[in-house]
N, C-alpha and C positions, 0 to 999 in steps of 0.2 A: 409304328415300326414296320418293316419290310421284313425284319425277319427274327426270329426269337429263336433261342434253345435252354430248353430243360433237361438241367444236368452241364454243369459246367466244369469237367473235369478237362483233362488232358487232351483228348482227340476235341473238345469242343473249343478249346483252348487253339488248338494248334488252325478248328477251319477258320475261327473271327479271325487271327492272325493270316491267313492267307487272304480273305473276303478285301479285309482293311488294304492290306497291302496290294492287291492287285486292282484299288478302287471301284470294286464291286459293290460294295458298300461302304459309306462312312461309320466312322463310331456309331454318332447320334442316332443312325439306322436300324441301330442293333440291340436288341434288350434278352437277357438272359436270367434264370430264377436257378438256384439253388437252394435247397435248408441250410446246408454248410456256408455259412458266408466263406471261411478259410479257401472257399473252391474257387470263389473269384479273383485269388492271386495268379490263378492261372492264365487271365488274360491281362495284359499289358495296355493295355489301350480304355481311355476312359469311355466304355459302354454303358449302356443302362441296363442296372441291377434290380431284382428282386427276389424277396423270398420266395412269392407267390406265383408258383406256375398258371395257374388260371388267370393272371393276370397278362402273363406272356404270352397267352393261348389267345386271348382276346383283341391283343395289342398288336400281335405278328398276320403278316400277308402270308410267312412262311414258315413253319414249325418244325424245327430239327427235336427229335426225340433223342436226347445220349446221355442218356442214365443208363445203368445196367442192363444188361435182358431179366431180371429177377423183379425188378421194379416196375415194367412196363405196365403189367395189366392193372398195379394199382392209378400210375399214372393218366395212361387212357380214362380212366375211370372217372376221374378226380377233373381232365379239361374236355370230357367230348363233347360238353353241349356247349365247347367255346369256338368248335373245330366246325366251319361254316361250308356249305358246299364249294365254294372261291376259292377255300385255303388250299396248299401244297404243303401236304406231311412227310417230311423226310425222316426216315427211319436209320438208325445204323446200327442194330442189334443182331448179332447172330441166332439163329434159329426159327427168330421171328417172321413167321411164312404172311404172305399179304390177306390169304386167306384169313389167317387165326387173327391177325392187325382191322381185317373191316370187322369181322365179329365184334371186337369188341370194342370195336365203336358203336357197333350199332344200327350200320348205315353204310353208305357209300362213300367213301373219300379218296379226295386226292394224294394216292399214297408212290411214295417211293421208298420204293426199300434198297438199301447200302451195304456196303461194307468196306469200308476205308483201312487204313493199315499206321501203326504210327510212324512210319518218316514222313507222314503229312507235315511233322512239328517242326520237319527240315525244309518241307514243301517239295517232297518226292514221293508222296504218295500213293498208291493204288487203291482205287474203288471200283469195287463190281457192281455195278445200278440196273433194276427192274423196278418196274410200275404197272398199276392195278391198269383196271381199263378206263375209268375216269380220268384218267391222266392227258392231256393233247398232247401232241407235238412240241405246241410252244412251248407247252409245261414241265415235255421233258428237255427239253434246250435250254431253258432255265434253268434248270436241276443241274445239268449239265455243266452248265454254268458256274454257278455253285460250286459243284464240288472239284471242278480244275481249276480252283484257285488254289489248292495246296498237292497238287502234282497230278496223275492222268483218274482219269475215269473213264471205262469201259463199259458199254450197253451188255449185259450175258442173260443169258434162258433163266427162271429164277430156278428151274431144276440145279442148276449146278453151283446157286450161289453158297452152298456147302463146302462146295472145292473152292470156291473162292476165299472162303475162311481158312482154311489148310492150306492154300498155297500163296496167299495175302496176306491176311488177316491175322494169323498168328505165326508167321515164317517167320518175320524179322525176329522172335526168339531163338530158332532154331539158326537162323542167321552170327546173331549176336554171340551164341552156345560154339559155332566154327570159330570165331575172330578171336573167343577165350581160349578155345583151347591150341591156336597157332599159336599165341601169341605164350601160352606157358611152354609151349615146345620151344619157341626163339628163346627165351628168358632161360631152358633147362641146357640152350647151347650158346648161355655165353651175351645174352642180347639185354640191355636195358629194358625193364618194365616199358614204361614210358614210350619209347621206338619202338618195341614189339608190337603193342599197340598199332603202334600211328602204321608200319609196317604190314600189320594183318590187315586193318581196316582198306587200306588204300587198296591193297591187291583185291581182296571183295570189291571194292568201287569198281575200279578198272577192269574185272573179269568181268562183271555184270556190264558194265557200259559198253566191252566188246557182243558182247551176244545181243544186246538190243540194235546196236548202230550199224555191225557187220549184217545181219542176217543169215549168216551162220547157225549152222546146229552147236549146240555147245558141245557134242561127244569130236566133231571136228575142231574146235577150237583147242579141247581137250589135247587129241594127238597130234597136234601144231607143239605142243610143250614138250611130248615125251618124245623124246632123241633116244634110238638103241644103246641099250644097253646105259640107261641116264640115271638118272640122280630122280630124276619125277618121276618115271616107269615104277622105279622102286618104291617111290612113296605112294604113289598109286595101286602097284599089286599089295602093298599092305594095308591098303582102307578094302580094297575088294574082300581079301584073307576075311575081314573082320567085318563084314556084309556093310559098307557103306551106306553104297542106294537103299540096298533092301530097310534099314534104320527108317532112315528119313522118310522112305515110303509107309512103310509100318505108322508112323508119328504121325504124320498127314490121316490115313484112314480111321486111328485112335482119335485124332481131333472133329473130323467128319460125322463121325459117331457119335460123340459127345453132341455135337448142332444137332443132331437130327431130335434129341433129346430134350431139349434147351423148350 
């Protein structure tokens, strides 16, 4: 196999679906282990299955680790004498520092450590990527590789892959937490559930697509909206009133907190 992963939930669900699709891999390329067989409905594509992580560990060129962060150190445990100096260990746990990841191997390996976000399942995802120093070049272009088949991947310092989890990695909550509560403000004046919706989510799409594609600051994109004396001024001095940013910021350095502990 070219590539295996242990733990087959949702974010591992969502990369075999990008791999497959952007013919990066075929099925028959791909083997994955869970305990839970139920977790293999997550992938749509006939792959190869097992119980047995050590058997994925053996069988793969390239080992994605996406079980929990809680699970990790029994799973290292359980495949490092399958983990060969050749292999590429791709990590996507938060907190897990490359440091604390060779420890408990044991050894030196080819590590890269992640962190992806779930609109990967859309194929719009973000990942922040560092790698140990046994990593080349080639290794990380392959990685690379990999992981922009379900939306962008970004090289960043692994100092900061903390804020990458707070502003990645667990945002689309925070995201999702705005488009419910437009969307019960549309519904309290009068709007179909259903359209409120499709209505919140689309202006998220389209505000977010203007700050990436323009190059714009978003505080300009921002006062492009509010016209004196307007209808958005107003709904804007009332999120400021009720500390907006200061929220979200606060939520981000609570989560940041939380990794460094992990």
């Amino acid at each position: 196999m070219k590539i295996g992963f242990i733990g087959c939930g949702n974010m591992a669900g969502a990369i075999i679906s990008g791999l497959i699709e952007k013919n990066i891999f075929a099925p028959e390329e791909i083997i994955a282990s869970d305990a839970n067989e139920h977790s293999f409905e997550n992938i749509k594509y006939n792959i190869n299955t097992t119980p047995d992580n050590k058997e994925t560990a053996e069988k793969s060129q390239v080992v994605v680790l996406s079980v929990k962060p809680q699970h990790y150190e029994a799973v290292i445990s359980e495949i490092k004498d399958y983990i060969t100096e050749d292999k590429l260990v791709i990590t996507i746990a938060p907190g897990k520092t490359l440091s604390w990841l060779e420890d408990k191997f044991g050894k030196k390996v080819k590590l890269v450590r992640t962190m992806p976000n779930t609109p990967a399942l859309v194929g719009e995802g973000m990942t922040g990527v560092c790698c140990s120093q046994a990593v080349s070049g080639e290794d990380m272009s392959y990685a690379l590789r990999i992981l922009s088949s379900f939306g962008k991947a970004e090289i960043v310092p692994e100092g900061i892959m903390d804020a990458v989890v707070a502003v990645s990695g667990s945002s689309p909550a925070y995201v999702f937490m705005l488009i419910e509560a437009m969307a019960d403000g549309a519904v309290s004046a009068g709007m179909a559930r259903s359209t409120a919706y499709e209505f919140a989510a689309q202006a998220v799409l389209g505000s977010a697509k203007m700050v990436l594609e323009t190059g714009r600051h978003p505080g300009e994109l921002k006062d492009m909206v509010c016209s004196p004396a307007g209808t958005t001024i107003a709904a804007v001095k009332v999120l400021e009133d009720n500390n907006f940013r200061a929220s979200v910021m606060k939520a981000m350095d609570a989560c940041v907190e939380v990794c460094k502990k992990l």
